[in-house]
Each structure stands twice: as C-alpha cells, then as structure tokens.
C-alpha positions in Angstrom: -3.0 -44.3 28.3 -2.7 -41.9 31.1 0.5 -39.7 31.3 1.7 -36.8 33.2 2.5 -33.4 30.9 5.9 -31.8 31.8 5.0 -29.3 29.1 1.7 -27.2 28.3 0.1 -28.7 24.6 -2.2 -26.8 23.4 -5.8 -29.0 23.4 -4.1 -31.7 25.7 -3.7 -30.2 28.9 -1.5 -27.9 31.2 2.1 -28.9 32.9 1.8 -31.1 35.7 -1.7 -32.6 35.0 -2.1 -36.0 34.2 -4.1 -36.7 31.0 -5.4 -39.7 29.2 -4.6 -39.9 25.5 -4.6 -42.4 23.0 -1.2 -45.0 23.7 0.2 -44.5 20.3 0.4 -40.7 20.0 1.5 -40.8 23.8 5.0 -43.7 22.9 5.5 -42.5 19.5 5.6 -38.7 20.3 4.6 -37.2 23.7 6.8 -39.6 25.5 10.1 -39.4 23.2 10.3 -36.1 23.1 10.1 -35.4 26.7 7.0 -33.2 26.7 5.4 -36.2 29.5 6.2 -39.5 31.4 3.3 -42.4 31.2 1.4 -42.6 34.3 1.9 -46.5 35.9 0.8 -48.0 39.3 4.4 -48.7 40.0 5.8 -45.4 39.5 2.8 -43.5 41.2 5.0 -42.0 44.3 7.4 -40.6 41.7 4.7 -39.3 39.6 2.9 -37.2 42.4 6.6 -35.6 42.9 6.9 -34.9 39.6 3.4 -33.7 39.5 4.5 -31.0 42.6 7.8 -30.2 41.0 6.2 -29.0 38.0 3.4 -27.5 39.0 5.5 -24.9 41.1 7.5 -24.8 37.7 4.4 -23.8 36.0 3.6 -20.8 38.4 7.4 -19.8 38.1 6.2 -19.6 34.7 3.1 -17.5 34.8 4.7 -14.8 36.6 7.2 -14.4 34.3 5.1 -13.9 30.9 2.6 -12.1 33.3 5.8 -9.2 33.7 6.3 -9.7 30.1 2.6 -8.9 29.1 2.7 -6.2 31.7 5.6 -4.8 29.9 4.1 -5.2 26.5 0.9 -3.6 27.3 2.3 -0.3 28.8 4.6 0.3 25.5 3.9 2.2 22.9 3.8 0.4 20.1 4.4 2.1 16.4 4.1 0.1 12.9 5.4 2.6 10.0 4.3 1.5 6.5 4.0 3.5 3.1 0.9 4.9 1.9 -0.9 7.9 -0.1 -1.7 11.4 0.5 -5.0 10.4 2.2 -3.7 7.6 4.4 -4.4 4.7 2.2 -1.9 1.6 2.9 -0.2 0.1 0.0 -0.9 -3.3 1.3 -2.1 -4.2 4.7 -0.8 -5.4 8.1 0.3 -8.6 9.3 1.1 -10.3 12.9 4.7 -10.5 11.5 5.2 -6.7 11.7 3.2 -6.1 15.2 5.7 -9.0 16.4 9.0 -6.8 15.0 7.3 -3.8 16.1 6.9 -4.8 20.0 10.5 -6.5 19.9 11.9 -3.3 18.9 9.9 -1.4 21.5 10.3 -4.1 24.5 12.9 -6.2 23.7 10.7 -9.1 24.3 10.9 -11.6 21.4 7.0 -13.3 20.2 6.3 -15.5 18.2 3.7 -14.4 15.6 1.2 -17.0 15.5 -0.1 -15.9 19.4 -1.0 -12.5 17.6 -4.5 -12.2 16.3 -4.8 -8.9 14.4 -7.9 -7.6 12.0 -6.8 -8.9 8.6 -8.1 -5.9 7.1 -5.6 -3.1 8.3 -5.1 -0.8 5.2 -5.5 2.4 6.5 -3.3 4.7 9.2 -4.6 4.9 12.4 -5.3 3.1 16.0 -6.0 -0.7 16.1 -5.8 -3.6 19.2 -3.8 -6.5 18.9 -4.6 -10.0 20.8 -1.8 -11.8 22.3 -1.7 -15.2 24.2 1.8 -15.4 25.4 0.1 -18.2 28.4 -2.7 -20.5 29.1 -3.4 -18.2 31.7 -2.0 -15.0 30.0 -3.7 -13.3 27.7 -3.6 -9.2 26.7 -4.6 -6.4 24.4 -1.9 -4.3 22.9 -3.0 -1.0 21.3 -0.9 0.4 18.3 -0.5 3.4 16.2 0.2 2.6 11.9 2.2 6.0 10.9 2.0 6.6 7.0 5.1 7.2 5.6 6.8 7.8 2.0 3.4 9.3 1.2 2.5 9.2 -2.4 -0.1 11.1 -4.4 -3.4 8.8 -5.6 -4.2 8.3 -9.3 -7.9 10.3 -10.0 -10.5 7.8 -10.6 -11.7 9.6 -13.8 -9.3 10.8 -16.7 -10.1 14.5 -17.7 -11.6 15.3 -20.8 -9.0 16.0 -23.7 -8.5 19.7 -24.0 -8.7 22.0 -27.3 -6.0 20.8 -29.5 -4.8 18.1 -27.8 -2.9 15.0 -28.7 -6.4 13.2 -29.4 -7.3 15.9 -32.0 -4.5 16.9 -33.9 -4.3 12.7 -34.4 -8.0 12.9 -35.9 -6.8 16.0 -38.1 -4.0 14.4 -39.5 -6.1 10.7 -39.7 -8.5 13.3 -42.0 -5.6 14.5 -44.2 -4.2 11.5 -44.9 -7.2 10.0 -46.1 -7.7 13.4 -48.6 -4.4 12.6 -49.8 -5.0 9.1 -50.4 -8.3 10.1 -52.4 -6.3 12.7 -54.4 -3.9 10.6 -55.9 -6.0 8.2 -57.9 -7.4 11.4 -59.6 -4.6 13.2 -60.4 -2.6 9.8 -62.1 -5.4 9.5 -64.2 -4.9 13.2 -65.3 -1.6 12.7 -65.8 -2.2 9.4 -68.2 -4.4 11.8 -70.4 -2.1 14.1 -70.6 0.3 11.5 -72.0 -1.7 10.1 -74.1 -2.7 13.3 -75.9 0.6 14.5 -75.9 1.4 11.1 -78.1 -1.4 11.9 -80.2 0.0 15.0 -80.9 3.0 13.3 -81.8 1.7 11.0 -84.6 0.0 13.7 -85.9 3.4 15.4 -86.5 4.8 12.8 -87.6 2.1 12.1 -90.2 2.1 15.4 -91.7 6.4 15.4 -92.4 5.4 12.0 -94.2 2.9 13.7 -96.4 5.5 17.3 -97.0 8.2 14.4 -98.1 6.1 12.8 -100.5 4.6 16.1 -101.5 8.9 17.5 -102.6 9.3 14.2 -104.1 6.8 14.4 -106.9 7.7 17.6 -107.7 
C-alpha cells in the first residue's frame, strides 16, 4: 500500500515521500494516527500538494534543529559526579545525565535515546557525545566529568598487625584460658585427697576415744 509520510519514521522514510508499506500496519496505525495519508489514483492532485506542503515543512524543520545543534555544540558542557581522591567514578555515566547537563547549559530540551555515549565512563575527564536530533542532523558534543565530594580509596592490601595488637593479645589470652582450664582438673583432685585424708584422720580419732572409754570402764 503506498502512502504519503507527513511525519519522519525512523526505517520508513522522510516527510513528504511517498512510501510503500504493508496495508495493515499502514490502516491500523500510520494512517489513524495521522503520521500519513494512503496514496490513491483519485486523490493524486491532492497528494502531490500535500507532498510540496510538507516538504517545505520539512526544510522549515532542518533549519531549526540545525540552530539547535549549532547551539549545543559551541556550549560547554559539564557533568559533576562523586568520586575518590584519584578520580575514580562511583558509578558511571549515562545519556540521561548528558541530556540534563546540555538542558541546563542550552536550554534546549533532548530526548535521551538520540544520545550515544561510551557506556564505560567511570573516570573524570574529557569524552564526545553523539547526537541525532535530525535525519539530516547529526553532531558531536564534547564534555568535561568534574569529580566532586571526593572520597579517600580503601588500600587493596590490609597491613600487617603490629606488635601487641588486637590479634595478639587475643592469642595471649586464647593461651591462658586454655592453662586455666588444664589447671583445674588437677587441683580438684588435690583437693579430694586432702579430704579424704582429713576423714581418715578423723576415724582414727574417733577409734582411739572408743578404745580410752573402754579402757576407764574396766578399771
């Protein structure tokens, strides 16, 4: 089914050319939604003024995100994010924050998905942005990512415990506790024979007041 854009769509075509795509996709979406008008022998006059109409709409068009670009690629474009002592991002940049960055710098609002940045920002420094704001319009836009909020790196390698540290007087006392644990087993059984001789020498006491009394009583 041939049909006239009144829109660019991205992999279809540019406004004002006529197209052929398949009939469903053009009644069920292209068509209802005003992006084009289907192309008939009947209406052929009022298509080619159509076609003229937006074609000079389309140029309109170009020169306008061609300011914008021109505007975008003389600013100076600054992303601030937090990172360490020697520069290292805490995460890493995205398309969202070059987007916010050039608003705030330009005043020109883009959408993020016609950004294409390196994925693999996590560092301060210089880097280029891609932008396709047009068919027809495309830049680069240099910017600077400034550390902030810098914050000192964990060493890679703990250092070694020093002389009487935490680690060793642990150990010492580990040490101890097992001597006293040792200890005790030997001195209960010291103090069991000490109570059993001191009940030996008890009975033996004991016996020899049985033998005085019997002794006085056969007198």
């Amino acid at each position: 089914m041939k049909i006239l854009l009144k829109q660019d769509i991205d992999r279809i075509g540019r406004m004002g050319e006529v197209v052929e795509v398949a009939g469903g996709y053009a009644r069920n979406f292209l068509v209802p939604r005003g992006l084009a008008v289907e192309v008939t022998r009947g209406r052929m006059k009022e298509i080619e003024e159509q076609r003229r109409v937006l074609e000079v709409k389309g140029a309109r068009q170009r020169e306008q995100v061609q300011a914008v670009a021109d505007k975008m690629a003389s600013a100076k474009v600054v992303i601030k994010a937090r990172c360490s002592a020697t520069g290292k991002l805490f995460g890493s940049i995205t398309n969202r924050q070059v987007a916010t960055a050039i608003e705030e710098r330009t005043g020109e609002e883009i959408d993020r998905h016609k950004i294409a940045i390196d994925d693999r920002i996590r560092s301060v420094g210089h880097y280029h942005a891609a932008i396709k704001l047009h068919p027809d319009v495309e830049l680069d836009v240099e910017f600077e990512v400034e550390g902030e909020g810098f914050v000192a790196e964990e060493p890679e390698d703990a250092p070694e415990a020093a002389p009487g540290s935490s680690d060793e007087v642990a150990q010492k006392a580990e040490v101890q506790a097992d001597t006293t644990t040792a200890a005790e087993p030997e001195a209960k059984a010291e103090t069991e024979s000490s109570s059993e001789a001191k009940a030996e020498t008890e009975s033996s006491s004991e016996a020899t007041a049985e033998t005085e009394s019997s002794s006085e009583a056969t007198e």
